[in-house]
VEXLUMVEX-864358 format. One record per residue: x, y, z of N, C-alpha, C in turn; residue number from 1. Coordinates in steps of 0.001 Angstrom, whole numbers, plus 500000, padded with zeros to 6 digits. Layout:
N
ATOM|X|Y|Z|X|Y|Z|X|Y|Z|NUM
...
This chain:
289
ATOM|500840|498799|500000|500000|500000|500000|500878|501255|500000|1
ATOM|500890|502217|498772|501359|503375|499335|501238|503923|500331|2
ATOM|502467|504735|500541|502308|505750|501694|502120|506902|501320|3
ATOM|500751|507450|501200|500836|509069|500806|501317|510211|500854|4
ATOM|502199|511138|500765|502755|512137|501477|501695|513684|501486|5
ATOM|501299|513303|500422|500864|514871|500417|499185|514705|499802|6
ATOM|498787|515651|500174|497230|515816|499609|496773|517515|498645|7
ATOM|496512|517505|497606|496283|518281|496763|494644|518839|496678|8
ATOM|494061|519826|497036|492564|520341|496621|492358|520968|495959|9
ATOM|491639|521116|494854|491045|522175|494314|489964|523248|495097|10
ATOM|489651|524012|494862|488452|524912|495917|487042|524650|495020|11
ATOM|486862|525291|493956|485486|525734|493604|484892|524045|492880|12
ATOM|483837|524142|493270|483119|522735|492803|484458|521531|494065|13
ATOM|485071|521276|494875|485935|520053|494976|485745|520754|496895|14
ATOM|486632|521143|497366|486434|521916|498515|485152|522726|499058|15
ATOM|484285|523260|498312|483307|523932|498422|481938|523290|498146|16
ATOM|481099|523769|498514|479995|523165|498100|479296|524490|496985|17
ATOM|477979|524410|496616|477907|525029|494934|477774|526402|495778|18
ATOM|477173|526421|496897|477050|528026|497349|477841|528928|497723|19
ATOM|479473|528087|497464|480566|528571|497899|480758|528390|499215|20
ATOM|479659|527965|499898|480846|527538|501719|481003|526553|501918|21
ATOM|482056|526602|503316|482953|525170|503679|481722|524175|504749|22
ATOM|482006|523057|504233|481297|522422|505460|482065|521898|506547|23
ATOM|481185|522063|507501|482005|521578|508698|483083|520243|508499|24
ATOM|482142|518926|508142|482632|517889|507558|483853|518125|506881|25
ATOM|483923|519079|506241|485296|518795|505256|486530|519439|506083|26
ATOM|486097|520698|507173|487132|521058|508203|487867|519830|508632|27
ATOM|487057|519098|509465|487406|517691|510135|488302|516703|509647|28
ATOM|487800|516728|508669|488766|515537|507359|490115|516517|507263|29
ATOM|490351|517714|506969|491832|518060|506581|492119|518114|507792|30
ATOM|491712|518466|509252|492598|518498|510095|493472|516671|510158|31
ATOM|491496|515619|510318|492408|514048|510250|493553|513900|509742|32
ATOM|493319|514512|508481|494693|514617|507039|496131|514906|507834|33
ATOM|495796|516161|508541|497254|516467|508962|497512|515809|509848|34
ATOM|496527|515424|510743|497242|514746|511957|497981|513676|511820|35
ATOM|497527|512704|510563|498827|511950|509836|499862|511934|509367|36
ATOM|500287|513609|509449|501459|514101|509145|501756|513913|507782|37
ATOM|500386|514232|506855|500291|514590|505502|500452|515901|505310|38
ATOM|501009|516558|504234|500880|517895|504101|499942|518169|502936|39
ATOM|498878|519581|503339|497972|519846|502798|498204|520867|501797|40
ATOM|497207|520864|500200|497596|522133|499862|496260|522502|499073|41
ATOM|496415|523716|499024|495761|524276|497977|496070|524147|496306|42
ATOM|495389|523661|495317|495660|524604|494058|494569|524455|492945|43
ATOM|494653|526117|492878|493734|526358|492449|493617|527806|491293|44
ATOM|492474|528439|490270|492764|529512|489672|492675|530457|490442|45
ATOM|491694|530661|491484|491962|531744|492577|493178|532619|492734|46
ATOM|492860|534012|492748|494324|534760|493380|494545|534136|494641|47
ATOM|495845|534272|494957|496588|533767|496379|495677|534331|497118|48
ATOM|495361|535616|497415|494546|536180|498839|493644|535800|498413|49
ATOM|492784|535513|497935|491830|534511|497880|491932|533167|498715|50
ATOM|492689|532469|498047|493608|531206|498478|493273|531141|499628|51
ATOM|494404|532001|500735|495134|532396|501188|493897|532136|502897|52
ATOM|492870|533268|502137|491581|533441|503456|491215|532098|503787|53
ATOM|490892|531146|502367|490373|529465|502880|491640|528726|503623|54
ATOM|492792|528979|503307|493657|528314|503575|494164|528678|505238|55
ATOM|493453|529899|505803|493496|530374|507654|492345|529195|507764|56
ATOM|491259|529386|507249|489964|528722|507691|490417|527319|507876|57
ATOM|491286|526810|507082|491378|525443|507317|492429|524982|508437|58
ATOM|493194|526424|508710|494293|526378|509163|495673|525807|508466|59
ATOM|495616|525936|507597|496601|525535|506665|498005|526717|506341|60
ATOM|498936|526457|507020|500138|527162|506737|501390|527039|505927|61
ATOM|500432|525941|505406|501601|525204|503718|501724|526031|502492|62
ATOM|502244|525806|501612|502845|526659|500194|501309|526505|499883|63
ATOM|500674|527081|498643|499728|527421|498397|499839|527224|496517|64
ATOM|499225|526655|495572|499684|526603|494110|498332|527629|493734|65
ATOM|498643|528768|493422|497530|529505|492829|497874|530201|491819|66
ATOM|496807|530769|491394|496827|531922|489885|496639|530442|488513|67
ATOM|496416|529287|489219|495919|528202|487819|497859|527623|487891|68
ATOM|498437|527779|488607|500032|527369|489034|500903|528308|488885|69
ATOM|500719|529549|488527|501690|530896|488123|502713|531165|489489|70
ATOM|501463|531179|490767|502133|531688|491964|502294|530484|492931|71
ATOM|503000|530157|493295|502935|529026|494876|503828|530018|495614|72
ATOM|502954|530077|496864|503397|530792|498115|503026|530485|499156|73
ATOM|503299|530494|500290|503314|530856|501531|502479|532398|501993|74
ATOM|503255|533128|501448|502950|534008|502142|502821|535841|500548|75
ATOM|502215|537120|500752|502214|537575|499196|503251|537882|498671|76
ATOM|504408|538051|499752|505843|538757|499562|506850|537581|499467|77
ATOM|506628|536315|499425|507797|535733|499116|507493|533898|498465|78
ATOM|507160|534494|497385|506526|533274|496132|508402|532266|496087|79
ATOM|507910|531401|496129|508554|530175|495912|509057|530408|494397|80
ATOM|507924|530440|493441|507693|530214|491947|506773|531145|491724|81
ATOM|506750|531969|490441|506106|532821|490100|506421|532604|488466|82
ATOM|505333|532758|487434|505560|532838|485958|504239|534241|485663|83
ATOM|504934|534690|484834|504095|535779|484688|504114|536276|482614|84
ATOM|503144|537137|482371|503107|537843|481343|503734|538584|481553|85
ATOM|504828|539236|480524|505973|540191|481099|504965|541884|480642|86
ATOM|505423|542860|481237|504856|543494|481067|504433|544489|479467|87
ATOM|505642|544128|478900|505858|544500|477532|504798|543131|476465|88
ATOM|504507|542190|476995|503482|541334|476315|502216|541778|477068|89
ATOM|501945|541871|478219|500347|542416|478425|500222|543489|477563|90
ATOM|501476|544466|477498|500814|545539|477020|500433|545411|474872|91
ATOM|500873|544376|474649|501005|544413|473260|499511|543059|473115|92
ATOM|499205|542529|474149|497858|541786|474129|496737|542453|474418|93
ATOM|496609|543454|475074|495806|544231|474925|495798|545365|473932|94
ATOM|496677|545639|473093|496440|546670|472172|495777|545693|470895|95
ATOM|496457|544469|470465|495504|543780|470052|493750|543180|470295|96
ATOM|493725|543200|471665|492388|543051|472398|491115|543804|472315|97
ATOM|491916|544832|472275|491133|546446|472443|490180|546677|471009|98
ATOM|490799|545541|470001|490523|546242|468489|488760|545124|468530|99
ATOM|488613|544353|469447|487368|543822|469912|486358|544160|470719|100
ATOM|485352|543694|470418|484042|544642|471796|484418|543063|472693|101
ATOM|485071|543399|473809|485114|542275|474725|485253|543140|476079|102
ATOM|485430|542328|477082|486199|543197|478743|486958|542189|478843|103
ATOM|488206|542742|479582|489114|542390|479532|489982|542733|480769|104
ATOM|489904|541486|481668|490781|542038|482823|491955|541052|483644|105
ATOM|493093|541479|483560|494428|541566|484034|494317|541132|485517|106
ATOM|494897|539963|486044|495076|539331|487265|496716|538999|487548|107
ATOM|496653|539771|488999|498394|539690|489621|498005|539763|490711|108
ATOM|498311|539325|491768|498721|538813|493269|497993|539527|493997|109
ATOM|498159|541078|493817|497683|542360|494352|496678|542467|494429|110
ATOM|496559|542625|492826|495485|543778|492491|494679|543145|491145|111
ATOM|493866|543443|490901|493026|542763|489274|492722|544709|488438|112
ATOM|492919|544195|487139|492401|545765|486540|491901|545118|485679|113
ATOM|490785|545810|484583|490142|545531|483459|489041|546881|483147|114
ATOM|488456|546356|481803|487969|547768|480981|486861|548049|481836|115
ATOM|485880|548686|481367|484403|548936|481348|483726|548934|480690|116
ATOM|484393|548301|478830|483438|548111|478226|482259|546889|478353|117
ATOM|480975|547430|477911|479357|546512|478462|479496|545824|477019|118
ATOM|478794|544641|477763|478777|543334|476471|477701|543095|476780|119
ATOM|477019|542221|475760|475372|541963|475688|475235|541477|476927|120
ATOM|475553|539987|477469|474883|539862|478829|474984|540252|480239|121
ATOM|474319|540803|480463|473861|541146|481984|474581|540216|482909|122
ATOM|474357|539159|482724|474901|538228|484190|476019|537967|483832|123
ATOM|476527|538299|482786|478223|538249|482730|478847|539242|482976|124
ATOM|477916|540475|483068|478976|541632|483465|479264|541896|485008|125
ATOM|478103|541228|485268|477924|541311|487092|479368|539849|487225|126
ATOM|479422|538855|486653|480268|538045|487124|481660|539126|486894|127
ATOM|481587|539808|485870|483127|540329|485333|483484|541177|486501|128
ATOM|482098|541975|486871|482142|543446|487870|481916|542943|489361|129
ATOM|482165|541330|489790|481691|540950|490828|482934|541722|491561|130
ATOM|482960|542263|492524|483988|543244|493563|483940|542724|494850|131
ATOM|483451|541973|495137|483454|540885|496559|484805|540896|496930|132
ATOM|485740|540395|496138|486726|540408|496706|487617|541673|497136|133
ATOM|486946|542819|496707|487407|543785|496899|488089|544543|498247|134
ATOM|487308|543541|499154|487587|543805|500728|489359|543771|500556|135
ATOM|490198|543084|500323|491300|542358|500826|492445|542448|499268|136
ATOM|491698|542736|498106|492094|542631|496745|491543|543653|495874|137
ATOM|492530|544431|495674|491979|545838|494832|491642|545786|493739|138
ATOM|490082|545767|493124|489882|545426|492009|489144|546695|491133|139
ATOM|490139|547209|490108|490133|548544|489566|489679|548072|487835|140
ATOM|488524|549188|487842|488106|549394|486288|488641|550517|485736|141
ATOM|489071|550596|484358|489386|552106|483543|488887|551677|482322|142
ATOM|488889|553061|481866|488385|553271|480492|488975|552639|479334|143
ATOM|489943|552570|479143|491040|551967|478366|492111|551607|479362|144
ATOM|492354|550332|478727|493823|549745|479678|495040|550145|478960|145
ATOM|494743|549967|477810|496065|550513|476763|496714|551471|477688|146
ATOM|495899|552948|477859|496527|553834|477956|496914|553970|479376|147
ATOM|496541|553316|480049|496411|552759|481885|497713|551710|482136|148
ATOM|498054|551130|480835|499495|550589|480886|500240|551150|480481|149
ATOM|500286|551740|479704|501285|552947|479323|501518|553836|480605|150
ATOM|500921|554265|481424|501572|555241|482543|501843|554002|483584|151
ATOM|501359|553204|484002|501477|551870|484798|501430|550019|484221|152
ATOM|502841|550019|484020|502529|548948|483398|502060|547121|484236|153
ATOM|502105|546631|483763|501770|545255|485005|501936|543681|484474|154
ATOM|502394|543063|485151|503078|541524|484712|502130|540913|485133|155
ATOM|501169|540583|484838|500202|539905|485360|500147|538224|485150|156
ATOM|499226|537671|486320|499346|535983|485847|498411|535481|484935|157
ATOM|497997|536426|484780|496623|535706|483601|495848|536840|482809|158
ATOM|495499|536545|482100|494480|537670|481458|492867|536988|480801|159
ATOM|491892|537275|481823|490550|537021|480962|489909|537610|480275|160
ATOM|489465|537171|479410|488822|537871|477992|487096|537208|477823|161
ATOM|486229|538660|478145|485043|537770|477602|484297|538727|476362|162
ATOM|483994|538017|475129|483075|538539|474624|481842|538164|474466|163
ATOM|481281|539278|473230|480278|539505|473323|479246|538303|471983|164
ATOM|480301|537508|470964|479768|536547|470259|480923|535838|470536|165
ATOM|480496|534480|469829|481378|533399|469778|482574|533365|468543|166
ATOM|481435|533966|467538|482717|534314|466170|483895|535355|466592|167
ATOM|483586|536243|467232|484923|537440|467916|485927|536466|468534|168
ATOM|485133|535773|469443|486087|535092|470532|487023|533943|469537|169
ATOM|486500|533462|468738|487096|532705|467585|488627|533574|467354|170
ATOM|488166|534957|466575|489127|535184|465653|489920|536092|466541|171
ATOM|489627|536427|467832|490801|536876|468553|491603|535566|468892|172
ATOM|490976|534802|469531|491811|533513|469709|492873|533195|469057|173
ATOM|492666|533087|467462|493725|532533|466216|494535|533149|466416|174
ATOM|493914|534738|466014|495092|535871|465878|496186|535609|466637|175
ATOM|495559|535826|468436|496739|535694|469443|497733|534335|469461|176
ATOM|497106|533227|469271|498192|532139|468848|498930|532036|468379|177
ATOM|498335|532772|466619|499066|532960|465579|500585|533955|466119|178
ATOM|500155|535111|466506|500951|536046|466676|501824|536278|468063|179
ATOM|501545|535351|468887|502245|535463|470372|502802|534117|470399|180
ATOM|503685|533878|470912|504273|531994|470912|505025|532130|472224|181
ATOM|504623|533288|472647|504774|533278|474258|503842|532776|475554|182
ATOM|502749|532752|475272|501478|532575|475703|500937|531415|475205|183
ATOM|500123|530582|476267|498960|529860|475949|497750|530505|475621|184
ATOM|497021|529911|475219|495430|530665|474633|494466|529518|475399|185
ATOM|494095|529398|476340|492739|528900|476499|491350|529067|476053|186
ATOM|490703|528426|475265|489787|528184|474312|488330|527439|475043|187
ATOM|487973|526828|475911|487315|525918|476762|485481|526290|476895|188
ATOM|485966|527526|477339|484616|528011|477725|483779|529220|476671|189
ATOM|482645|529077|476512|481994|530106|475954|481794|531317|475854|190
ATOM|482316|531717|474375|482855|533350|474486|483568|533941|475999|191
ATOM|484458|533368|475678|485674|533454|477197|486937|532728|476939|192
ATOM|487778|533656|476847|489372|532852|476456|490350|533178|477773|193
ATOM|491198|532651|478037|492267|532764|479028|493622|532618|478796|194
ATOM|494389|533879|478861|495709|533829|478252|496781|533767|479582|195
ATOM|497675|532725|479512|498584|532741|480565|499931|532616|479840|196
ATOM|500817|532671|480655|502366|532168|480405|502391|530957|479502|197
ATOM|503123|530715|478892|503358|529306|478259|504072|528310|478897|198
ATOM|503180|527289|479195|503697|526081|480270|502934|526625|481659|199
ATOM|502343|527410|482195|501091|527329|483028|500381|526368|483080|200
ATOM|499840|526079|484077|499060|525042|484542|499181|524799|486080|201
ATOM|497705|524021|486146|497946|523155|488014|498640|522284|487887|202
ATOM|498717|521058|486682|499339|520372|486865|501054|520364|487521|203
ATOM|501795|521839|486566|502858|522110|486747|503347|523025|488023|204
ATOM|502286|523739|487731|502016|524014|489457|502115|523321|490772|205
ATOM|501499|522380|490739|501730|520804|491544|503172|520418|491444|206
ATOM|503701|519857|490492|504829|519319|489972|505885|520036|490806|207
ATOM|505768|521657|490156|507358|522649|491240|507151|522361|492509|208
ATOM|505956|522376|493441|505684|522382|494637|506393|521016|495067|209
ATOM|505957|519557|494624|506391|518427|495090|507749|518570|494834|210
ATOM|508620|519071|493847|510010|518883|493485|510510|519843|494594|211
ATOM|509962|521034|494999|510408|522013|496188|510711|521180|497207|212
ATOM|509368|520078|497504|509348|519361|499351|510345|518277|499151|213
ATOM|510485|517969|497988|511197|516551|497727|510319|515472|497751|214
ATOM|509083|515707|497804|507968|514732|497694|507446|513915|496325|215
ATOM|507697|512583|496377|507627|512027|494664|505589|512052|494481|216
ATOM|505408|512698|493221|504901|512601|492642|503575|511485|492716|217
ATOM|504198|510368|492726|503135|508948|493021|502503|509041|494604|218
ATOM|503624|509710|495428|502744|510242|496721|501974|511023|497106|219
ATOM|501768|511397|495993|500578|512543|496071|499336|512365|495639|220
ATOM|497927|512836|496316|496377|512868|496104|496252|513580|496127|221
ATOM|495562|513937|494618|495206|515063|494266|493470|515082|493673|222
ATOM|492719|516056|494456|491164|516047|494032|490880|517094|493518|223
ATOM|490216|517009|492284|489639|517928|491700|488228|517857|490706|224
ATOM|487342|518962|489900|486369|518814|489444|486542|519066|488393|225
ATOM|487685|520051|487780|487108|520543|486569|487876|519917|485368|226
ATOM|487938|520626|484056|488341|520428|483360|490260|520681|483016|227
ATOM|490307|522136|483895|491464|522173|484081|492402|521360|484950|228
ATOM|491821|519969|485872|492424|519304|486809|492639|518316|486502|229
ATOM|492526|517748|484986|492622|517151|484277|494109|516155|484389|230
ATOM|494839|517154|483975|496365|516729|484091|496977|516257|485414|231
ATOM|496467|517499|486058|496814|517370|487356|496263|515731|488203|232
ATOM|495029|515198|488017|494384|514164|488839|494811|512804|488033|233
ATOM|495395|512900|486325|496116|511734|486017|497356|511794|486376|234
ATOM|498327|512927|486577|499488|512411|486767|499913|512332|488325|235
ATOM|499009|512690|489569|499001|512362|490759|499386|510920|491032|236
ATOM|499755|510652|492302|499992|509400|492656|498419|508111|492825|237
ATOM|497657|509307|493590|496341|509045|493291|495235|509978|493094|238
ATOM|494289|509730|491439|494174|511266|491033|492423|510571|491779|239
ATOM|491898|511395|492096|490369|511763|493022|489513|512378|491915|240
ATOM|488559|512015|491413|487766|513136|490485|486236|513416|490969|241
ATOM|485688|514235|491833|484108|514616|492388|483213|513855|491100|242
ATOM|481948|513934|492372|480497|513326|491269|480466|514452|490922|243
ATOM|480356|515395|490989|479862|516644|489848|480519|517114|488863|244
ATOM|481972|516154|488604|483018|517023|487338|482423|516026|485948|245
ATOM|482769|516899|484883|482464|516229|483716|483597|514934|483560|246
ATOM|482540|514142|482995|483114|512738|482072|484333|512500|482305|247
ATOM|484722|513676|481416|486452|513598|480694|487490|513711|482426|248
ATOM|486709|514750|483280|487201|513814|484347|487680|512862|484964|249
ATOM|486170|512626|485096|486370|511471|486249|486774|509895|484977|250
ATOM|486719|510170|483766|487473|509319|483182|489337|508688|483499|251
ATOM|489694|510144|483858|491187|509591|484161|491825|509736|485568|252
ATOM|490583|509570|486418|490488|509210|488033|490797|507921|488064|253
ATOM|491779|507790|489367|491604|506288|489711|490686|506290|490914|254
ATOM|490090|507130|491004|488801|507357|492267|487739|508011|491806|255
ATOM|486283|508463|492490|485641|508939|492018|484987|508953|493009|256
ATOM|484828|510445|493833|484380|510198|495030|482980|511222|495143|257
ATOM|482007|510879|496450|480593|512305|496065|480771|513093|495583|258
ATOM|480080|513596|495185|479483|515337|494846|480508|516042|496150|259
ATOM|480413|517493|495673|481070|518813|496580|479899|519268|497219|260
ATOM|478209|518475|497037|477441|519065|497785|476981|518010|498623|261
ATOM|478146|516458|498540|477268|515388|499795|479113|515104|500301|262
ATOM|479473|515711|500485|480817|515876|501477|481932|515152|500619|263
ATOM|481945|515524|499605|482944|514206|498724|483683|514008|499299|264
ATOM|484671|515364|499479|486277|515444|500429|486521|514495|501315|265
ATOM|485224|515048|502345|485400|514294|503945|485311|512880|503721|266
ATOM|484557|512186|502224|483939|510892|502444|485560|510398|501986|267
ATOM|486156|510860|500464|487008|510022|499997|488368|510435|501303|268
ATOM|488443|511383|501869|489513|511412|503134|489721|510272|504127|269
ATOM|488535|510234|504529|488126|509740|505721|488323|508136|505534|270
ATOM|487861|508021|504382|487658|506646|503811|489229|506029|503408|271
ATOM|489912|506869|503106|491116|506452|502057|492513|506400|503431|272
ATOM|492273|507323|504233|493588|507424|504857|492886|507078|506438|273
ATOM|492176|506462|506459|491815|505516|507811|492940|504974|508044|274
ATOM|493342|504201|507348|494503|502911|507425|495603|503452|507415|275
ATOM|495982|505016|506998|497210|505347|507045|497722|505897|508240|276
ATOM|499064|505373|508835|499801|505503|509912|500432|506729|509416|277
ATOM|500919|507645|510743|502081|508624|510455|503302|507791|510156|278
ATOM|504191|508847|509491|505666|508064|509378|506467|507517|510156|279
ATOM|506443|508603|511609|507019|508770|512866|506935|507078|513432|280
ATOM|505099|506919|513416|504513|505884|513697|505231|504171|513350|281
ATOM|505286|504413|512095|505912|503263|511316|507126|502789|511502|282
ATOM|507836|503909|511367|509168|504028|511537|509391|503956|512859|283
ATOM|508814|503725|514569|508887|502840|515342|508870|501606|515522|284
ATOM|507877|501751|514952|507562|499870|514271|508574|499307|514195|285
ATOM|509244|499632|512954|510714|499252|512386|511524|498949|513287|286
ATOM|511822|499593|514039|512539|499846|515171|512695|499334|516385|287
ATOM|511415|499177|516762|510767|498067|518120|511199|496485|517443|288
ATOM|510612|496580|516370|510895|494712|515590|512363|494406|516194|289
């Protein structure tokens, strides 16, 4: 039986339930987790202070894989690993951007910026203009970013793009592929593209973190829902995929545990590392024999 070392979560849909809060149940299970002297982590697309707030709640004072794997930290001032859009490419992706009716907003550690231009739907502009996080994370609109990077420029970890048809979102897409070979282009979701660093990802995100602890790879459980956790939950030691993630998921799970709204976490935790001893533990064993 392996010995697990480490445990990997995703937050939204995997950690959370759909209304966005924690259940008690799943508190319980990561503390069990640690008390086995597993180490816990976050990763997830969330900014770090985002992260950062679930990761007090759980009590969790481990490295953190956020921004979709751009940032792993500890703490906002001293990132382990950081990959970023340099600032001379945000600013040349948005002058291309701009020539579209889309909004368009810029994510870094800090702070988030993006336009004010209005796109046909309503409930997408409230998701674009959601400011919740605003308490703890400064989230600034301007008129034009072009000219908002030009006096302030910014390296950001990601850039989301939503428009307003599906054919726009098409032919900005190409363009930027075509013309940037610095950047990934995420394509996934509807009229909504996501441009990061090239070689971004959770998966790789995951990967620096375990090569940081010295922790192999096959010792690691990693749970997640979406589409982007993809990589990440096949190349885990043991990949976890929720009842609520699509197919292509839980296809390359070697688990498949509840829904995020009937305690998946706590069930496949609770269930999986019953039997697991601390190291400390074992390694008496050894010893007493």
């Amino acid at each position: 039986m392996t010995h697990y070392q480490l445990l990997a979560l995703n937050i939204d849909g995997t950690l959370l339930r759909s209304n966005g809060r924690l259940q008690p149940s799943t508190k319980e299970a990561i503390d069990y987790v640690k008390n086995k002297g597993i180490y816990v982590t976050l990763v997830t697309n969330r900014h770090f202070q985002s992260a950062k707030k679930l990761a007090r709640a759980l009590k969790l004072d481990t490295l953190l894989v956020t921004h979709g794997g751009a940032f792993i930290s500890e703490n906002l001032d001293e990132p382990i690993f950081e990959k970023r859009i340099s600032e001379e490419m945000t600013f040349n992706l948005v002058q291309v951007l701009e020539n579209f009716k889309c909004n368009i907003r810029i994510t870094h550690e800090r702070f988030s910026i993006g336009n004010r231009r209005k796109i046909a739907s309503n409930l997408l502009s409230k998701s674009i203009l959601n400011t919740s996080d605003s308490m703890f994370y400064p989230v600034q609109f301007v008129d034009s970013l072009g000219d908002s990077l030009r006096d302030e420029p910014v390296a950001g970890t990601r850039i989301d793009v939503h428009f307003s048809k599906e054919e726009e979102k098409e032919e900005a897409a190409k363009l930027i592929i075509n013309a940037f070979n610095t950047v990934d282009v995420r394509v996934n979701q509807p009229k909504k593209i996501e441009i990061v660093k090239k070689g971004v990802s959770k998966e790789n995100g995951l990967r620096t973190l375990v090569n940081h602890l010295n922790i192999p790879l096959e010792k690691v459980v990693a749970i997640g829902d979406a589409e982007d956790d993809i990589e990440m939950i096949a190349s885990a030691g043991l990949g976890v995929a929720m009842w609520n993630a699509p197919f292509e998921v839980k296809r390359v799970a070697d688990w498949v545990t509840r829904s995020n709204n009937q305690q998946g976490v706590a069930y496949m935790v609770k269930e999986h590392f019953r039997k697991q001893q601390r190291e400390e533990f074992l390694r008496k064993i050894k010893i007493d024999k």
